[in-house]
Backbone bond lengths (Angstrom), bond angles and torsions (degrees), N, CA, C in turn:
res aa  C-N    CA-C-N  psi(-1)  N-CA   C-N-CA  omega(-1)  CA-C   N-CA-C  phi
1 X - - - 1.469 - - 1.520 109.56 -
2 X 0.966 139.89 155.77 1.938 161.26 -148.34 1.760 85.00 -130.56
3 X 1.686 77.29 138.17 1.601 93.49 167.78 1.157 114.22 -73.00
4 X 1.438 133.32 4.22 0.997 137.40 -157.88 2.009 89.88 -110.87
5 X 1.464 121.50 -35.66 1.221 106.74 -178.30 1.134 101.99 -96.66
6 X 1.505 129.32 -2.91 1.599 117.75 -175.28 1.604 98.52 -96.52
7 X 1.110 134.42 -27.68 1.265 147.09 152.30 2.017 113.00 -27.61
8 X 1.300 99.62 -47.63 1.598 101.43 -173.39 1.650 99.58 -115.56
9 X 1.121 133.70 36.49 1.295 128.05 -164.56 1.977 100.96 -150.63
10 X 1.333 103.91 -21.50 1.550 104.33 171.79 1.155 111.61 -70.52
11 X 1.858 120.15 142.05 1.347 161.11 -175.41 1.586 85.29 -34.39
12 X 1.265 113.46 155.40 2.079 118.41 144.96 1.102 95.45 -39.17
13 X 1.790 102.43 166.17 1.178 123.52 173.09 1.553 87.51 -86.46
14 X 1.363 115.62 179.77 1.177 141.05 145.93 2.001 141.67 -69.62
15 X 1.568 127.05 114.44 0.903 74.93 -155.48 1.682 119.27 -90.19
16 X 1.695 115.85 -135.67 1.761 114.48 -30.50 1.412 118.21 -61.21
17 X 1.329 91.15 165.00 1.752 94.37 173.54 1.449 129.10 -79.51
18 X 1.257 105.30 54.47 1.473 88.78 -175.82 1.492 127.64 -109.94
19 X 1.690 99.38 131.90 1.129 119.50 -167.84 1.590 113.46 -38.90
20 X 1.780 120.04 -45.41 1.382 102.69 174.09 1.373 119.23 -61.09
21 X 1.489 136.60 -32.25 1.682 123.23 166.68 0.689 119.87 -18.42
22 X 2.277 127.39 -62.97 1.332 117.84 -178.92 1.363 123.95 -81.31
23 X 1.173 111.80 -25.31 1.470 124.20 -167.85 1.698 100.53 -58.08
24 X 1.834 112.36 -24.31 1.525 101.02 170.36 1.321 125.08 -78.24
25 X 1.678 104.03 5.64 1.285 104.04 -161.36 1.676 94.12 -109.61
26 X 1.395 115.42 3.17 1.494 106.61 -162.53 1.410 110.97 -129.75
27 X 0.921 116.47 -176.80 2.107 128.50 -169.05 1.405 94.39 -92.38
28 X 0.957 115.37 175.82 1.929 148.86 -168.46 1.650 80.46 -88.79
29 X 1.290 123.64 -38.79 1.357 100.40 -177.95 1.377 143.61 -79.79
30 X 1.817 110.96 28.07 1.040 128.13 133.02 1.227 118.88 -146.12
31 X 1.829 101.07 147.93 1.257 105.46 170.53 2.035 103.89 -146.43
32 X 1.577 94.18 161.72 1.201 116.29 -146.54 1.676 95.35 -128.01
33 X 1.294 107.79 132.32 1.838 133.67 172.85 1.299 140.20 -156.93
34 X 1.468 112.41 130.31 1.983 101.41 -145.39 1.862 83.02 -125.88
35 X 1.262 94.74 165.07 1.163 91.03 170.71 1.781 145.01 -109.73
36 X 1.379 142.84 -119.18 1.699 87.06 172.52 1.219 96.37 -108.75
37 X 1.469 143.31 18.55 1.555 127.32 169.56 1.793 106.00 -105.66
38 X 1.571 112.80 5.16 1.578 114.48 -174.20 1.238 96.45 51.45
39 X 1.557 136.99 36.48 1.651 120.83 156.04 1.975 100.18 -80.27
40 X 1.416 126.81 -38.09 1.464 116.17 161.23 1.193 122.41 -121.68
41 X 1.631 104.83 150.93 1.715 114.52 -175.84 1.560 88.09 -102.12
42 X 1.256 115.87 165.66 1.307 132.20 164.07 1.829 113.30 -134.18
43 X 1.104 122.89 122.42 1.552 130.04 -171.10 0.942 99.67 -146.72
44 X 1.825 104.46 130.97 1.767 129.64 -162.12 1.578 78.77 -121.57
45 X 1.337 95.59 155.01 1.636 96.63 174.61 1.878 89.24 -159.35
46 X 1.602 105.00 122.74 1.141 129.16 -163.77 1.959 119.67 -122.89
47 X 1.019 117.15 106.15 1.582 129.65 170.19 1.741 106.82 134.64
48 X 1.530 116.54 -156.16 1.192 126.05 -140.37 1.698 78.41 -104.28
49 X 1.413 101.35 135.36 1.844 106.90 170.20 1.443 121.88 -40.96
50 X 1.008 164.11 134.53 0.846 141.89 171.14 1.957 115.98 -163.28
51 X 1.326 126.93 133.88 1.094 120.53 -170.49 1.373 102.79 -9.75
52 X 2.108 105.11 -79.33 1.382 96.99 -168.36 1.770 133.94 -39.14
53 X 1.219 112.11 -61.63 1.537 126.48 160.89 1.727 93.35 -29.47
54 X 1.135 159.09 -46.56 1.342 131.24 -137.74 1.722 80.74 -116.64
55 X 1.094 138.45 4.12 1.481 123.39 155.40 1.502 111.48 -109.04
56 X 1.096 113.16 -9.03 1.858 109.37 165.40 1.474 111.72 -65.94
57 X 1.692 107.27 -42.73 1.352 111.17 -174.05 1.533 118.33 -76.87
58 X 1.149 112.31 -19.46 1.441 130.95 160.51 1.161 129.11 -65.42
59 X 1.151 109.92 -42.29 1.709 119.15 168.81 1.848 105.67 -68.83
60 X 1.243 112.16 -46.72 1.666 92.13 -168.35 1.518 100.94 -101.15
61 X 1.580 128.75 11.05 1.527 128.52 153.20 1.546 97.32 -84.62
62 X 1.147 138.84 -19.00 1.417 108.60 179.95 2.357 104.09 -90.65
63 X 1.137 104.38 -3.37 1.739 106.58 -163.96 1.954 79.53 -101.26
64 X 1.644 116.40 -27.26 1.445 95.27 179.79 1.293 91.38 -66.91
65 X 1.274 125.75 -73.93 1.583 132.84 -155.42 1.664 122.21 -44.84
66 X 1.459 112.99 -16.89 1.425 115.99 -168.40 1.972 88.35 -94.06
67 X 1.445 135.25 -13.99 0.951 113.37 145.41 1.798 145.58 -109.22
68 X 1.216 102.96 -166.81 1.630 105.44 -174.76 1.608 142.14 -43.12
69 X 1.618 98.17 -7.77 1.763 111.24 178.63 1.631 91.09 -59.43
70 X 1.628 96.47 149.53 0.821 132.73 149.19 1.484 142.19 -44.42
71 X 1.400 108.75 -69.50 1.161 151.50 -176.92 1.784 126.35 -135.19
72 X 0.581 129.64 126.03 1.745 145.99 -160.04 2.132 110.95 -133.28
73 X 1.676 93.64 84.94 1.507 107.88 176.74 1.426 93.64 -71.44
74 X 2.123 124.95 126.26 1.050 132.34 159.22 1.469 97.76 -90.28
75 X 1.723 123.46 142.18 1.007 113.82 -171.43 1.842 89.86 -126.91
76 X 1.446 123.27 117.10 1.317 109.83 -175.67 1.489 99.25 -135.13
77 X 1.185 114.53 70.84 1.215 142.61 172.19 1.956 111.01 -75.14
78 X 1.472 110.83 -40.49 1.462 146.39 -155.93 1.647 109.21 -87.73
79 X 1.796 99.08 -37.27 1.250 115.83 -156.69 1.940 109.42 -83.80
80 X 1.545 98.67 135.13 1.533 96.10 -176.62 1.316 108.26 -92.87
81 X 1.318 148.46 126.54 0.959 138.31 -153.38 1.756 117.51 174.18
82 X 2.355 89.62 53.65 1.701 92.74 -167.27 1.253 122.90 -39.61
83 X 1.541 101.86 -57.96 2.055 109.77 -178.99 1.281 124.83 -57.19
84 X 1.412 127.59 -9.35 1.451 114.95 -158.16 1.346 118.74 60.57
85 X 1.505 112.71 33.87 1.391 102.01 167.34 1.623 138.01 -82.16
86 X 1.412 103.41 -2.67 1.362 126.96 172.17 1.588 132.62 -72.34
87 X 1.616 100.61 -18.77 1.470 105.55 175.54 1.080 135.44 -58.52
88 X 1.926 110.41 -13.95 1.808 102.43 -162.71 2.109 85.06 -81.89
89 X 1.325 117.22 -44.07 1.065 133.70 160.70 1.658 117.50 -19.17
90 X 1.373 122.16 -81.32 1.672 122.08 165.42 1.608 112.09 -46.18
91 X 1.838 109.49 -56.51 1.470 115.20 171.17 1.700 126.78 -15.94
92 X 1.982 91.40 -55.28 1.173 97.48 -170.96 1.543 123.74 -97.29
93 X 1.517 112.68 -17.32 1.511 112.75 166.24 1.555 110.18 -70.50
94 X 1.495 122.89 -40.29 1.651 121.31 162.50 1.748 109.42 -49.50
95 X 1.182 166.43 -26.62 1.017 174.00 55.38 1.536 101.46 63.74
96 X 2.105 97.76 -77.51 1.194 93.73 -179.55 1.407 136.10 -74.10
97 X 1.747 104.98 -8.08 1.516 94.61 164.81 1.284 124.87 -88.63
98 X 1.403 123.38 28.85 1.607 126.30 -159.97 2.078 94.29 -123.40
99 X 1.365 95.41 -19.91 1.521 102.56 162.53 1.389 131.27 -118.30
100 X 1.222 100.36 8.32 1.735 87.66 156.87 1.885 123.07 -76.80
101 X 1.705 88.37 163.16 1.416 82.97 -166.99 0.905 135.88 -33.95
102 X 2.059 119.21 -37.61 1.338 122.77 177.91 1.550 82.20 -117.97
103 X 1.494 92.12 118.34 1.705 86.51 173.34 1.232 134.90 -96.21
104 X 1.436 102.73 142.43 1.693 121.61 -166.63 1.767 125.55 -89.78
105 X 1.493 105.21 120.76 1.525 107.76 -168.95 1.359 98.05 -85.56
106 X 1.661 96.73 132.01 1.364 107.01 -172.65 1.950 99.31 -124.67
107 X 1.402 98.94 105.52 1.370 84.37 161.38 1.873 127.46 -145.36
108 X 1.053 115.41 -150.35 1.936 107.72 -146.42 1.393 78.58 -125.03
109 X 1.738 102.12 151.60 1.739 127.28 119.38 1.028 113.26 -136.49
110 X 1.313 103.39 142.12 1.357 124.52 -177.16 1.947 96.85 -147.45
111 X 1.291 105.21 171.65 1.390 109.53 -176.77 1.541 105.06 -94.63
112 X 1.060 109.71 154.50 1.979 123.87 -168.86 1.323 106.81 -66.98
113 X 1.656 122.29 -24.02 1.474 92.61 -173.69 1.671 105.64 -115.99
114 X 1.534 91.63 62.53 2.125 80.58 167.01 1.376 93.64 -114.56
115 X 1.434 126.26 -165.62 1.337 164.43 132.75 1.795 111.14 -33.84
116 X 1.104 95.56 -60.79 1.676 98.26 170.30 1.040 142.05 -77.31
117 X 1.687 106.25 -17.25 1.626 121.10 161.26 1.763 97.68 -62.11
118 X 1.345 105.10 -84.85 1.409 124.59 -168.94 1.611 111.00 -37.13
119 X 1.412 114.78 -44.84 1.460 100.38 154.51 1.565 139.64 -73.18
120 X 1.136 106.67 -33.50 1.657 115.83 153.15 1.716 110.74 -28.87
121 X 1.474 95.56 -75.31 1.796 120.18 -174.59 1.390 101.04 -55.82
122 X 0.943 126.36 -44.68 2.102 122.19 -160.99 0.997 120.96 -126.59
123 X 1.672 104.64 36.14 1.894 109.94 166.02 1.234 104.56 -107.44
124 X 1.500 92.31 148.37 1.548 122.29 172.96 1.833 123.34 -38.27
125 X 1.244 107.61 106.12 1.814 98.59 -172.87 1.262 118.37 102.23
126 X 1.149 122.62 178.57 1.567 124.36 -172.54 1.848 100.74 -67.24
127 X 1.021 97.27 140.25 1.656 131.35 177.34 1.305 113.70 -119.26
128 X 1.227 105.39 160.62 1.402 132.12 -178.71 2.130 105.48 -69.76
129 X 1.069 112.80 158.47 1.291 105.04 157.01 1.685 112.98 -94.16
130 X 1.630 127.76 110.21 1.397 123.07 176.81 1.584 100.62 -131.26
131 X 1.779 89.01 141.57 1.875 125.85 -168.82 1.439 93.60 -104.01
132 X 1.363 76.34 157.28 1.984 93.12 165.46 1.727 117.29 -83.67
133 X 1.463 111.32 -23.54 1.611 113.89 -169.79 1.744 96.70 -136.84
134 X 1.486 84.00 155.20 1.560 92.95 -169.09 1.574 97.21 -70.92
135 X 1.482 138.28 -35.59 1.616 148.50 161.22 1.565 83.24 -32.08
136 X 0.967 123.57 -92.94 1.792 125.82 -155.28 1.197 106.22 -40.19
137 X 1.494 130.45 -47.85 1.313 116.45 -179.15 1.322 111.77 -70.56
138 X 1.336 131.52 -39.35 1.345 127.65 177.36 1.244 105.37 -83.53
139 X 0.614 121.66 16.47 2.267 117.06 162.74 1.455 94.39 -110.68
140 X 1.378 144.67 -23.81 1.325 145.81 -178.71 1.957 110.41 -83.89
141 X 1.147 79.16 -59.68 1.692 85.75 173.91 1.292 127.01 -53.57
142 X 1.923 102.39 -32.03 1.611 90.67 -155.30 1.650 101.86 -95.59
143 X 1.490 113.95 32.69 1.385 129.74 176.58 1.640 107.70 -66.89
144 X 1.425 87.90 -32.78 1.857 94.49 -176.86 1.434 107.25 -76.13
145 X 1.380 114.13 143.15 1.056 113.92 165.49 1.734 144.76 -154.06
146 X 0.944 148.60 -157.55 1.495 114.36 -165.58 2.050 81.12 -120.24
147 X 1.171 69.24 140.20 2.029 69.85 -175.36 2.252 99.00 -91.69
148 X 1.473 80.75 -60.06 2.418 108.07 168.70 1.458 85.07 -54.24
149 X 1.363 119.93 83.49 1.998 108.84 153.35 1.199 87.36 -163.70
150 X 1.685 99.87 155.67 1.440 125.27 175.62 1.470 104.02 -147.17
151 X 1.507 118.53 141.38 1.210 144.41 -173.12 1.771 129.23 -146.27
152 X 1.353 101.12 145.72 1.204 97.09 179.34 1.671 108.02 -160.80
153 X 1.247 112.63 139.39 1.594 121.84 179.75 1.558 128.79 -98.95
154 X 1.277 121.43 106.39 1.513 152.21 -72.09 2.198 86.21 -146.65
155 X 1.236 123.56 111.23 1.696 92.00 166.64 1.461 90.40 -115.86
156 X 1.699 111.72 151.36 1.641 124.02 162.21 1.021 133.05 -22.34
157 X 1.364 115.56 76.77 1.217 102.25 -177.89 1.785 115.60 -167.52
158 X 1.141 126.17 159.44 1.658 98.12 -160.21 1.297 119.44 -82.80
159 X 1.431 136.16 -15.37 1.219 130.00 153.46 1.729 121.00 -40.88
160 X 1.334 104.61 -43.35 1.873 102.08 170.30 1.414 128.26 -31.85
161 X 1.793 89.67 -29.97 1.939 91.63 -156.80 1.409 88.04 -82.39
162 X 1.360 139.71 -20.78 1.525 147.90 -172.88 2.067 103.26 -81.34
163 X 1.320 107.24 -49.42 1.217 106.84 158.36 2.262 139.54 -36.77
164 X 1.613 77.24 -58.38 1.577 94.51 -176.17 2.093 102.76 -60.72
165 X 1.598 99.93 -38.81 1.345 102.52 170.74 1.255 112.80 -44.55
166 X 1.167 97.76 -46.48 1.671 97.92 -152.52 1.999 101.92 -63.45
167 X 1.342 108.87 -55.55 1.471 122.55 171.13 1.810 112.25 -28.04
168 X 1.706 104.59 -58.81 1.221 83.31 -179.20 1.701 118.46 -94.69
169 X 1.404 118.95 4.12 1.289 108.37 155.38 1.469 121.06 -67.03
170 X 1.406 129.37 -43.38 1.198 122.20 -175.70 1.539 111.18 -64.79
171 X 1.670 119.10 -34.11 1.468 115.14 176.83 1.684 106.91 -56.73
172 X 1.754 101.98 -65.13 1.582 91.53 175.09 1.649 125.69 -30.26
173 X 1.321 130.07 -69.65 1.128 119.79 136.67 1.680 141.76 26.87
174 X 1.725 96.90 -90.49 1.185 93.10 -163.35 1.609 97.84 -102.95
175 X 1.563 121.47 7.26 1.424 125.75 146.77 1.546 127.49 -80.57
176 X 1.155 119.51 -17.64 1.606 135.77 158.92 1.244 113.34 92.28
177 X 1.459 100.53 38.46 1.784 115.99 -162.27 1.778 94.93 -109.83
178 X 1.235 123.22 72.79 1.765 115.52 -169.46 1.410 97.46 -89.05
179 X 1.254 121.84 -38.14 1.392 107.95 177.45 1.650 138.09 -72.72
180 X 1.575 113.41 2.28 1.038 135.59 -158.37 1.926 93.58 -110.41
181 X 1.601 103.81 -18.82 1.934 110.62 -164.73 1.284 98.78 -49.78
182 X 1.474 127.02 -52.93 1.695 117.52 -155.21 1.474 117.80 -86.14
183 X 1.420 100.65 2.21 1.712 92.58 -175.65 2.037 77.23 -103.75
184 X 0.748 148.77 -55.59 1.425 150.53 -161.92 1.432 103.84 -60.40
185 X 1.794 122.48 -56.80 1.581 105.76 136.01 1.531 149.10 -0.35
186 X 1.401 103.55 -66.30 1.440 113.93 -173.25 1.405 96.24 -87.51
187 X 1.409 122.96 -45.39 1.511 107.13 -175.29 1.544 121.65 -63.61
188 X 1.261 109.59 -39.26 1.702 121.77 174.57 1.313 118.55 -68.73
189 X 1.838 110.01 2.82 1.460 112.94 -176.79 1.448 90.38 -101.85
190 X 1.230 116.08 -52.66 1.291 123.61 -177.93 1.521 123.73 -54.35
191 X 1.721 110.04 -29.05 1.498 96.17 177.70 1.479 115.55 -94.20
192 X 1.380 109.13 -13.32 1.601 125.29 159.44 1.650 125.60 -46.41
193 X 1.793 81.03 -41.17 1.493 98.86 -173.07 1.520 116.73 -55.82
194 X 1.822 104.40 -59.52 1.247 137.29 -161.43 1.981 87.39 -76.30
195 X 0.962 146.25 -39.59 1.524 150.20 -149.83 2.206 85.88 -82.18
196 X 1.641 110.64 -63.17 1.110 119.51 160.24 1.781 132.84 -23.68
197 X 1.254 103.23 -70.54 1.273 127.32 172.18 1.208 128.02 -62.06
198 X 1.597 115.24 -60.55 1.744 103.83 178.89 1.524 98.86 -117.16
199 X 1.508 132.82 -15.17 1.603 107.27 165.91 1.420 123.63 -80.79
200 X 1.335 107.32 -24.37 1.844 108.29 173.34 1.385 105.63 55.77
201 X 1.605 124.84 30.36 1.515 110.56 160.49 1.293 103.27 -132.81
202 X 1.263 112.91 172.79 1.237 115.77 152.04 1.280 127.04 -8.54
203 X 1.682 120.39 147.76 1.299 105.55 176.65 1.483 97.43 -158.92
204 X 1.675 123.24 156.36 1.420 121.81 -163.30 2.373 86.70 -131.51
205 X 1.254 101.91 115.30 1.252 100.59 161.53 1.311 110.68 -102.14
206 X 1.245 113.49 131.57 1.580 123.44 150.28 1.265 129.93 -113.16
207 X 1.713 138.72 152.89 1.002 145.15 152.46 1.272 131.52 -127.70
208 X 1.212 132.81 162.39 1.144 147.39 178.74 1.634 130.99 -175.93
209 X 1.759 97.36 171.99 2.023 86.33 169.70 1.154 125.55 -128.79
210 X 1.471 127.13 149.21 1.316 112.26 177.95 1.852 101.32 -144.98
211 X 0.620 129.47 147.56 1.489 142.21 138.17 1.895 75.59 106.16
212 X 1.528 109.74 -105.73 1.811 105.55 -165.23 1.572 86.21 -126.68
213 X 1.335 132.99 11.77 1.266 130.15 161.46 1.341 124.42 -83.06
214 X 1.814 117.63 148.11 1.623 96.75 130.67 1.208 126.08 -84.01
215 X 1.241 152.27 -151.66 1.382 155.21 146.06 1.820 110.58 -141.58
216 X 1.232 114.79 156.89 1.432 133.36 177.80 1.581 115.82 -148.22
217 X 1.790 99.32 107.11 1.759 103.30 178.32 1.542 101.61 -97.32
218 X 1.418 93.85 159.97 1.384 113.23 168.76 1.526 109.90 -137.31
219 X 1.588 112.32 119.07 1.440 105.26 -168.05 1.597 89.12 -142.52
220 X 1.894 85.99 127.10 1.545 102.60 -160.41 1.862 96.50 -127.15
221 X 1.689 114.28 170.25 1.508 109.32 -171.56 1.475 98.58 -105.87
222 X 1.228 115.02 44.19 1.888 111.30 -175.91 1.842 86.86 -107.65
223 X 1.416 125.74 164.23 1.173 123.14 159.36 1.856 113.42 -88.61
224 X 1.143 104.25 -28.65 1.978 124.27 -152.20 1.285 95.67 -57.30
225 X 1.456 139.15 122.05 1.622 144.96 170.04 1.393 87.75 -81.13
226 X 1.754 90.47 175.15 1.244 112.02 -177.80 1.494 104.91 -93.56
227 X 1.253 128.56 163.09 1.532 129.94 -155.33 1.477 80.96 -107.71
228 X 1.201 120.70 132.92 1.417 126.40 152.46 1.182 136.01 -77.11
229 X 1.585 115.16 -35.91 1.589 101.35 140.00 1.145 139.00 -21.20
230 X 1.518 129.19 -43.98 0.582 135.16 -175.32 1.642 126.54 -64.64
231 X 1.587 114.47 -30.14 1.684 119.61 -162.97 1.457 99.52 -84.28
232 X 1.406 95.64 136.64 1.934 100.23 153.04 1.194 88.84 -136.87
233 X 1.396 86.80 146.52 1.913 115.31 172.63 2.136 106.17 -53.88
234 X 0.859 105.63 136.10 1.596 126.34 169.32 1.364 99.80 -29.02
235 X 1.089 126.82 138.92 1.798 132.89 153.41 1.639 109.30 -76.73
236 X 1.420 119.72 -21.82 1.145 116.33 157.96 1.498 120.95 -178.98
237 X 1.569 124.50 176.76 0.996 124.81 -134.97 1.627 105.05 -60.53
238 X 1.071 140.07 131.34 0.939 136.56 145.80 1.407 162.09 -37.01
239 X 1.242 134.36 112.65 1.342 132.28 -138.69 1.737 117.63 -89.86
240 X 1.161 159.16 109.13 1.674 127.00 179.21 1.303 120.85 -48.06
241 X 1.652 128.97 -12.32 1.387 119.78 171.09 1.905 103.43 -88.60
242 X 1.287 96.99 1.75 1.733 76.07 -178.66 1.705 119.03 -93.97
243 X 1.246 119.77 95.44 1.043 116.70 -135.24 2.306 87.58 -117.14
244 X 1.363 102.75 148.84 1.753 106.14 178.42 1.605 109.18 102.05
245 X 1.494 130.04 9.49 1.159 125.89 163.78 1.610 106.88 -104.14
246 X 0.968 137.74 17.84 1.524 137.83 149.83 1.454 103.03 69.17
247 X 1.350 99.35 -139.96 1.600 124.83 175.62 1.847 102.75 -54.76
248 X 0.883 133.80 -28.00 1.153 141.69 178.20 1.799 124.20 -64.22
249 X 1.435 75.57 -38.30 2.494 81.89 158.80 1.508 83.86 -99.59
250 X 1.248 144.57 -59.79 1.396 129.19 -159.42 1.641 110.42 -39.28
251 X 1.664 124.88 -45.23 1.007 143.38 -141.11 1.949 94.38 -104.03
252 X 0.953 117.61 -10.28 1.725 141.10 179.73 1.412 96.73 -99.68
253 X 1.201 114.98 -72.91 1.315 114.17 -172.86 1.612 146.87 -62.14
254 X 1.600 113.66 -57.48 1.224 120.11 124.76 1.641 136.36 -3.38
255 X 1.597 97.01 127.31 1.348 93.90 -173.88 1.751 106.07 -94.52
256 X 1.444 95.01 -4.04 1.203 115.41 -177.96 1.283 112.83 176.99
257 X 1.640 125.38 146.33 1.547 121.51 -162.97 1.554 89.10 -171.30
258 X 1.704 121.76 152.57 1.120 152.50 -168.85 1.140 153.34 -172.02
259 X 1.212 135.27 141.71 2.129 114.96 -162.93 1.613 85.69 -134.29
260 X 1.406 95.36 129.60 1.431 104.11 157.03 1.772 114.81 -135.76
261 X 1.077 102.00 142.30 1.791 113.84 -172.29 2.056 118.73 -46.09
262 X 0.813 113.96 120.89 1.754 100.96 171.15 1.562 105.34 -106.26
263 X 0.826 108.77 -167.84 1.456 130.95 179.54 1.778 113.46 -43.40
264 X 1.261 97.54 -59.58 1.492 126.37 -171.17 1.574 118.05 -109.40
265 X 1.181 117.01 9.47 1.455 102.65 -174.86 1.626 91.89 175.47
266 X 1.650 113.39 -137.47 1.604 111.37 163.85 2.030 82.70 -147.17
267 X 1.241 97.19 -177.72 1.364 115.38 169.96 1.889 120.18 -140.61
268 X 1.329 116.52 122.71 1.386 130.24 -156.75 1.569 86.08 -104.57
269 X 1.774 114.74 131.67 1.246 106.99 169.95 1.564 108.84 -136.63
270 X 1.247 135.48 -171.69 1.193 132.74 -177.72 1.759 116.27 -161.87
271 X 1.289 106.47 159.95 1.610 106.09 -173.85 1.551 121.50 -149.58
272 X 1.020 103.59 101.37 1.853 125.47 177.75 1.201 121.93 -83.91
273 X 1.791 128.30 116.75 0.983 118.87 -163.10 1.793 94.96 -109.61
């Protein structure tokens, strides 16, 4: 087997997903930014192809893909890569985001005159969609959009964490998901909580559903992730009045949950089935 198929063929990660785990494990030559509802990731991937490089990019394309984006702009503007030997590689992680359950549009910029554009652009069979500028792909992409979402913009302060409740109770609600309210509750209290408490800014919650989930973002202007060291799973089930264990009911509760960095801050999200 090719690192290139063992690369797109390894198990989920484990969770949570969070993007800083690998990012300690990886080079400057990638980096990763979502925006504040995680409907798009954006990933630059920078230096000479190389075994290593094609499992860095693998590791934080499989922690994008295990969450809620939409769409995932590869930006390989950075990337050295005279022959085009990298395509069966992109080929096949684009593939796999076109079959996951809720499937994820994955597409390229790169500049027109490499090897990897021109093979991208002029192979045989369905292709990828690839731009010349990272603008084009994100003016193309961000056509998609979540129709099932609700949002609201959040300031520091402790009434918020009573607010963000309220958002995803009324979605549960008026999505007809009642049995799903108290775990979406506790998590939307909790990321309210933590956005409140140690980012002290502003904060934008969103929710919505897609595939057999709901989901709940929290996108705050602090950069600092949550330490993963830090989580252990619950000793037991968790209550909605038990409120000050953080990521720790999030990380219990959750069928899946994750922070990845944006522009301005990071965004913490979560998923209740």
């Amino acid at each position: 087997m090719t690192a290139t198929d063992d690369g797109a063929q390894k198990p989920p990660i484990e969770l949570p997903h969070l993007l800083t785990t690998a990012a300690e494990r990886l080079s400057p030559g990638v980096a990763v930014t979502c925006d504040a509802a995680m409907t798009m990731v954006e990933m630059s991937v920078h230096g000479r192809w190389t075994p290593d490089l094609d499992g860095q990019v693998s590791a934080a394309l499989r922690i994008c893909l295990a969450g809620p984006a939409t769409t995932i702009v590869v930006a390989l503007h950075g990337l050295t890569d005279p022959g085009g030997a990298s395509l069966p590689f992109w080929l096949s992680w684009w593939r796999a985001a076109r079959f996951e359950p809720a499937p994820v549009q994955m597409t390229f910029s790169i500049a027109d005159a490499t090897a990897l554009s021109r093979r991208l652009r002029f192979r045989q069979g369905p292709q990828p969609r690839v731009h010349a500028t990272v603008p084009e792909a994100r003016a193309a992409a961000t056509r998609r959009s979540r129709a099932d979402s609700r949002r609201v913009w959040l300031a520091p302060r402790p009434s918020s964490v009573k607010d963000a409740r309220s958002l995803v109770t009324q979605a549960c609600h008026d999505w007809n998901q009642p049995k799903l309210l108290p775990d979406m509750s506790l998590i939307a209290s909790e990321l309210a909580a933590n956005a409140v408490e140690h980012a002290r800014t502003d904060f934008v919650v969103t929710t919505w559903h897609g595939d057999a989930r709901l989901y709940v973002a929290v996108h705050d202007c602090v950069s600092a992730f949550p330490a993963a060291d830090d989580l252990k799973i619950a000793d037991r089930p968790p209550r909605l009045a038990e409120r000050g264990r953080g990521l720790r009911l999030v990380h219990a509760t959750a069928a899946a949950w994750g922070a990845v960095p944006t522009p301005d801050g990071k965004v913490v999200w979560a998923a209740v089935t």
